[in-house]
N, C-alpha and C positions, 0 to 999 in steps of 0.2 A: 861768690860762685858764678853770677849771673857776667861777672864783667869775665873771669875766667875765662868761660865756655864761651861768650863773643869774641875774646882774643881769639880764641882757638879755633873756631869757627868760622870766622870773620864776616863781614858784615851782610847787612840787606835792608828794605826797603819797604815800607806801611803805608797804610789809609783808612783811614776813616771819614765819612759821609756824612749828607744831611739830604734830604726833603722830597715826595709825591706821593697821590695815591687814591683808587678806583676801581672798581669792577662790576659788582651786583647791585641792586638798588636799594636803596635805606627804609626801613621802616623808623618810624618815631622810638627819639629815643624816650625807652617805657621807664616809671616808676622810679622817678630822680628820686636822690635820696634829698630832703628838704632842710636838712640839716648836715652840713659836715664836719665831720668830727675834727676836733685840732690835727694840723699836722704833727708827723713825727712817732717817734716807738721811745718804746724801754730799753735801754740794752740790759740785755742778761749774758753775761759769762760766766759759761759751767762754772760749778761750785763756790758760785759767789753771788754776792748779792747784786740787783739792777744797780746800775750808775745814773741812772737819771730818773726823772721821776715827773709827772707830768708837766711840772710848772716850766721845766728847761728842757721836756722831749723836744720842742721845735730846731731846737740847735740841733739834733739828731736827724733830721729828716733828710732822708736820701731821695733826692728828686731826679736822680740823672736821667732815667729812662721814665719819661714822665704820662706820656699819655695811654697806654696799657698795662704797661710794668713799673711800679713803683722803686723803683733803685737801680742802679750799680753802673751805666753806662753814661760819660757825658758824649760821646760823641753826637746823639739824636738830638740837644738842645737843651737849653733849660727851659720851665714854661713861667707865665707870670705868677701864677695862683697854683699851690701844692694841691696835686693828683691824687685826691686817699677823699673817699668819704666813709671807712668803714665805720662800724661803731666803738669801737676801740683800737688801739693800734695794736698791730699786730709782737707776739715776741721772739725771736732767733734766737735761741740756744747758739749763742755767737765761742767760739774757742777762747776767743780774747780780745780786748780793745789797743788800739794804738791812739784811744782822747788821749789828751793830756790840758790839765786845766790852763795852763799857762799859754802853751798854743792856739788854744780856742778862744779863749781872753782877748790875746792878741789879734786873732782874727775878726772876732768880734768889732774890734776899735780901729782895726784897718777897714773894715765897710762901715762903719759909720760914719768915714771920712772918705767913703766913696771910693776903696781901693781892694780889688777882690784877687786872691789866685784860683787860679786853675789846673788840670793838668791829670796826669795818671802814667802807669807803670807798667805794661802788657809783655810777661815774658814766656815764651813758649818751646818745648822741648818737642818735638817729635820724631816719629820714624817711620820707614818701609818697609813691613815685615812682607809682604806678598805683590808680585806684580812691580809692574812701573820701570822704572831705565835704570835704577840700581839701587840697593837695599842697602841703609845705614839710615845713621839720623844727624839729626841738625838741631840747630837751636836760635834764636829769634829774640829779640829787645823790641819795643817800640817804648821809648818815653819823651812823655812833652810834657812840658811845665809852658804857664802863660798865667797874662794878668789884664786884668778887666777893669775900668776905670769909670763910674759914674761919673758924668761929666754934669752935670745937676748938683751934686753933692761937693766936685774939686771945684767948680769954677762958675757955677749957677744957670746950666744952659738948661733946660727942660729937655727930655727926652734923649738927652745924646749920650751914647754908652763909648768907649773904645774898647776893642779887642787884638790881644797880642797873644798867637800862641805858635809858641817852637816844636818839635818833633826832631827826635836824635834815632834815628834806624840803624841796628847795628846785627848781625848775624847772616844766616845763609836763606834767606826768604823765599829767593827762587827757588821754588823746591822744585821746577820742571824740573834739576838735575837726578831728582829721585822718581818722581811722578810720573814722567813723561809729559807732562801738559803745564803751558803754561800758566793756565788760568783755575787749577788744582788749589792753589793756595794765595788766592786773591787778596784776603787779608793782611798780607804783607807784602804785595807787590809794588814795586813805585820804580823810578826810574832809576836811582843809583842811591848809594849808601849816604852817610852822611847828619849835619845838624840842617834841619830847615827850617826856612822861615814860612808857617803851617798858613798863617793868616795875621794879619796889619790891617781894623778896616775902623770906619767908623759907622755906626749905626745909628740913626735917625728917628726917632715916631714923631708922627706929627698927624693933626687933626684928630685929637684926642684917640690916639694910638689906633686910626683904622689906618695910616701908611704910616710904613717901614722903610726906610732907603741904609740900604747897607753899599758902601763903595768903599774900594782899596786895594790890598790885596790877599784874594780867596782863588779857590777852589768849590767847585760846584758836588765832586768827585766825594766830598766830606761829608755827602749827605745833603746837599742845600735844594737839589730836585731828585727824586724819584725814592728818597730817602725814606728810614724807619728805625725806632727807636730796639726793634727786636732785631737787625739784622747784626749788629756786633757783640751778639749776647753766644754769636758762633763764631768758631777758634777758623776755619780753613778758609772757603772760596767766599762765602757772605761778609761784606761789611761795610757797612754806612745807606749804598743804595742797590738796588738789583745787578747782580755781575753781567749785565749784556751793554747796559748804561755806560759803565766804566769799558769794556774791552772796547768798544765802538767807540769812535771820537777822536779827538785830536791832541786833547788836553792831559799835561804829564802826569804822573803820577798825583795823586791823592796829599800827600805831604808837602809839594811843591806850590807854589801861588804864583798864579799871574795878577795884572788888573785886572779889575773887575767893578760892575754895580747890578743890584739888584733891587727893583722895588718890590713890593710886598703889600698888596690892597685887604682888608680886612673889613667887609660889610656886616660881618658880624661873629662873634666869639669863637663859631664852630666853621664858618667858612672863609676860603681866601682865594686868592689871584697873586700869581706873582709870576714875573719875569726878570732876564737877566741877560748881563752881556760879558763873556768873559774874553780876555784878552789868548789868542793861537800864539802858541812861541817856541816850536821844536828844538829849538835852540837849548831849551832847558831840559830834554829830554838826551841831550848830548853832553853835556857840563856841568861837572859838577858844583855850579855855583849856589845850588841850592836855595833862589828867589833871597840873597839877602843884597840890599843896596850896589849895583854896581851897573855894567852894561845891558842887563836883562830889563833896566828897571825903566831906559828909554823904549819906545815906542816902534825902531828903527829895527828891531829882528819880528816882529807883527808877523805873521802870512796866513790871517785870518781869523774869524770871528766865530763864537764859540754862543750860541742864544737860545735856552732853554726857557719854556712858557708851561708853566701848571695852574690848572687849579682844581680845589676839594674841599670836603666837609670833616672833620673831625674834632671828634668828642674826649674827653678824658674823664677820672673816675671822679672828680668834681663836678661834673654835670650830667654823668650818666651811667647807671649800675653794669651798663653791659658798653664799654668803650669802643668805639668803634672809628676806622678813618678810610678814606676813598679818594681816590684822586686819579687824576688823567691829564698827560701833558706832551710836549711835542718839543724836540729838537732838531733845531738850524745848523750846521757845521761848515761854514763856508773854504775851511782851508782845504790845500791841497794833501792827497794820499795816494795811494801806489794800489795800481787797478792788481785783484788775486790773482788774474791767468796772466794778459796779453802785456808783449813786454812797446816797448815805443815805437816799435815797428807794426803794430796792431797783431803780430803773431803769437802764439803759444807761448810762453815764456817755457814751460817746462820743459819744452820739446826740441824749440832754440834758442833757450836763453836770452840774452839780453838783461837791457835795465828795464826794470817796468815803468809803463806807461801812468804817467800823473795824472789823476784826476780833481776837481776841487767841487765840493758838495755834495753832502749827505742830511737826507731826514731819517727821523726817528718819534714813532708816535709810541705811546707806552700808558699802562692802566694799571692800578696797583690797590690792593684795598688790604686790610683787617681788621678781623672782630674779635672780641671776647665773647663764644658761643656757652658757655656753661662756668656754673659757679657755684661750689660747696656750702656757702654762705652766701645769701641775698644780699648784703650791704658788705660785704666783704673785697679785697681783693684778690684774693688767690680764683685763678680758676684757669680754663682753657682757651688760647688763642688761636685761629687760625687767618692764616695769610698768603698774601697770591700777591704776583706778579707778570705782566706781560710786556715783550718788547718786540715792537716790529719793523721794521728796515722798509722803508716809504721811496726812499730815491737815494741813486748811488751804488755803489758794489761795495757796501760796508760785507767786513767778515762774518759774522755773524746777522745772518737773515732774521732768524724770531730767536729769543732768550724767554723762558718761561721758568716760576718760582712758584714752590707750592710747597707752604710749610706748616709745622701746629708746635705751639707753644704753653708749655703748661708753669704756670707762674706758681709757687708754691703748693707741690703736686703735695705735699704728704703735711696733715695740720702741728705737726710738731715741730718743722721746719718751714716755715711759712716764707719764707724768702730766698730759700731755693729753688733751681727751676731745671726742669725737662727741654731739649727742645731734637726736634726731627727737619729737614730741610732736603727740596731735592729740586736740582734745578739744572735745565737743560739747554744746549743750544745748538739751533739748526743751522748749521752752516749753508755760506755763498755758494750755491750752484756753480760758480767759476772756480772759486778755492777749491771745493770737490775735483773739480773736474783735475785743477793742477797738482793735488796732490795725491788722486788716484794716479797719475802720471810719471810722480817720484817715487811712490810706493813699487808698484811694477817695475820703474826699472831695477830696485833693489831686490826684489822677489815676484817677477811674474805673477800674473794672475791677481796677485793681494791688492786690497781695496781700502780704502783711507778711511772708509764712512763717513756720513752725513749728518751725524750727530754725535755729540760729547755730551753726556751724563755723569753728574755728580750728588753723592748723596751724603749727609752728614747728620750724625745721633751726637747730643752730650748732655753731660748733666753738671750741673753748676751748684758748687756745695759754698754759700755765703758762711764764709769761719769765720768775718769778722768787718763790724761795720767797713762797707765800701771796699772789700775787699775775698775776691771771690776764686777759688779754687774750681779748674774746668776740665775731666779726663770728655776726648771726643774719638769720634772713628767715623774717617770717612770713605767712601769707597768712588770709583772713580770706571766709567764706562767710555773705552775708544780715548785714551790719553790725545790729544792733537799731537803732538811732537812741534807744532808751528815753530821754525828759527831753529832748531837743531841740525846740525850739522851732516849728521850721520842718523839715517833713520833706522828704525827698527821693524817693523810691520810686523812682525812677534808681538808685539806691545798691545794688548787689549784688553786690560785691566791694569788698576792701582789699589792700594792699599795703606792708607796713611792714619795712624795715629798718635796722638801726643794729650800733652798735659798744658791747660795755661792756667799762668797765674793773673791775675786783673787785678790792677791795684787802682779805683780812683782819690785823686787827693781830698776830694773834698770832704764826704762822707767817711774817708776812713783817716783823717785827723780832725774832723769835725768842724771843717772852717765853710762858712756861709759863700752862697755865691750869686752870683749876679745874675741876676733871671735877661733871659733874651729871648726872641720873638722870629720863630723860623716861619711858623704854617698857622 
């Protein structure tokens, strides 16, 4: 059915994130638990008995979303040390299992020989029943498979990991064609359709694991700065790291890879420093070559450097009953970009056209924090999250001036389904006083007097029903305030609401056939 409705559909374009984070000031984290319970659960499927039982729960353990929420997304990271100190593991009234003893076996005996997979299967149906540039639906793929290679265990180096992961995007992602706004449905945005090559790096610790040196080729867009483990637990505009991060910048889509390195300072378990240099290459934003081995991979289509700096504190339910993380970081963007009003002539673009005017450099400083403020059980993990982001535009005519993020996440809201979850998100952005300006300018001419406004507002509710280890069932609705139209040919200035809802399916591989994976080291 899924490849059906991508034929029929046809294709589009993902991302997913990694890494920041900061805002309020930390109190000590209170009352560790001093004891952690083994990793891992029981599975239980309706009308049948558990499949495992404590001696082999460890094989069970879904680490994906590791340091607030204990399961279902790899995108955020793996961490070294499993995330759960409750006093038992918790159990999911799961639909059904997809183990299989032979497959886990097997997985088994491929990481003891230092050879891990990875990967997962995001597919999503939605529609526009009110509002936005036209009412129908569409339907969306994201799946990546990749493989992870301790290089300690193949060939005896200490600390060196490799990482391979692909990404196949296929459906109708741009939903601006329904939405109106581009940046409506961010979680599947990227530059053009296609297989990519997601990430190629090699990863390094050294000095008994307080530096990390990852070099190769990545994407930062995947979550590696400004990133969180709750923002792709949402089906629309959220995923991997705060959507002002990604619309600002220069670098392609989220699925694509340039060069890159990043070091990664670690003074101690809950704090870190890290920096990075990614390689500018618009080139890739035009071709669908999709970062695999070829002319992209010399050095000679460059037009500039891409260099994000964070650092933060954060905790996970291993070291602290109420988890918490904080960080704040600043980006460099040295390529060039196309100024929003004056065209090369330093005039009005809107007024007389032209090509717009180049410019090269932009800053961006940004704060990012969440906690887990309340919990049904003391030693437990189910409870309530809250989370915040800010992004502000320091130098440059970036489009987006400030990007603001304010959300609350409720991790196993109801005690019978302990690994389901709630979640609410609303996140807003203050446009360039010049874009205003040029696109109060296009609005008017197509309908006098109408005004483009100064800010795009998006908001998004869903709730996540876990049927089945690593694999999660997702209805959301999101509502959608001043669609931008940005790049649309023909505008509308009628357009002042959207109304988007769909269903995702989240499939990851590891937790929902039970094969181990390779712990790696983001924050």
């Amino acid at each position: 059915m899924c490849m059906h409705l991508a034929r029929r559909y046809g294709c589009v374009m993902t991302s997913a994130s990694v890494s920041v984070l900061f805002m309020f000031s930390v109190s000590n984290a209170q009352d560790i638990a001093k004891t952690p319970a083994p990793p891992g659960e029981n599975i239980m499927v309706l009308g049948k008995k558990n499949l495992s039982d404590e001696k082999n729960a460890p094989r069970f353990t879904d680490p994906g979303v590791p340091a607030l929420v204990p399961a279902i997304n790899t995108p955020g990271g793996i961490p070294n040390v499993p995330s759960v100190n409750g006093d038992k593991p918790a159990k999911q009234p799961f639909l059904f299992t997809l183990h299989a003893e032979p497959i886990m076996k097997t997985g088994d005996f491929l990481a003891s020989k230092g050879v891990y997979f990875s990967g997962w299967n995001v597919s999503q149906f939605a529609g526009i029943p009110s509002g936005g540039s036209n009412h129908g639906t569409f339907f969306n793929e994201n799946a990546a498979v990749g493989i992870d290679l301790d290089m300690h265990k193949l060939v005896g180096i200490p600390g060196a990991k490799i990482h391979f992961l692909t990404d196949e995007i296929a459906g109708q992602g741009h939903a601006g064609d329904f939405t109106g706004t581009n940046w409506g449905y961010l979680s599947w945005y990227g530059n053009h359709d296609g297989f990519h090559l997601r990430e190629f790096t090699w990863d390094q610790s050294l000095f008994n694991d307080h530096l990390f040196i990852l070099a190769g080729r990545s994407n930062p867009k995947t979550g590696e700065f400004e990133g969180s483990e709750l923002y792709c637990m949402y089906s629309a505009f959220m995923c991997s790291i705060a959507p002002a991060l990604s619309v600002n910048g220069s670098l392609p889509g989220a699925p694509t890879s340039t060069w890159s390195t990043r070091f990664l300072i670690k003074p101690t378990k809950e704090t870190y420093i890290k920096a990075g240099i990614w390689e500018v290459e618009p080139w890739l934003n035009a071709v669908p070559h999709n970062s695999w081995p070829g002319d992209d991979w010399g050095f000679d289509k460059a037009k500039g450097e891409y260099i994000p700096v964070e650092g933060g504190y954060r905790t996970n339910f291993s070291n602290d009953l109420y988890p918490r993380a904080y960080d704040m970081g600043f980006v460099y963007d040295t390529a060039v970009y196309s100024d929003p009003l004056h065209n090369t002539s330093g005039r009005d673009r809107a007024v007389y056209g032209g090509t717009a005017q180049s410019r090269r450099g932009r800053t961006t400083f940004y704060l990012q924090a969440q906690q887990m403020v309340w919990k049904p059980e003391r030693k437990g993990t189910r409870g309530l999250i809250l989370f915040g982001a800010a992004n502000f535009s320091t130098s440059g005519e970036q489009n987006i001036k400030n990007g603001f993020v304010l959300g609350a996440f409720d991790w196993g809201p109801f005690a019978a389904r302990p690994r389901d979850y709630m979640g609410f998100v609303v996140q807003s952005f203050v446009w360039n006083r010049q874009l205003v300006k040029y696109m109060d300018e296009k609005f008017a001419q197509v309908q006098p007097g109408s005004k483009w406004g100064s800010t795009e507002t998006m908001l998004e509710f869903n709730y996540g029903f876990n049927v089945a280890p690593g694999v999660v069932l997702s209805p959301y609705l999101e509502y959608i305030w001043h669609p931008d139209q940005l790049g649309f040919q023909k505008l509308r200035p009628e357009i002042r609401t959207a109304m988007q809802c769909g269903l995702t399916l989240n499939m990851q591989i590891n937790p929902a056939l039970g094969l181990p994976l390779l712990a790696r080291v983001r924050n």
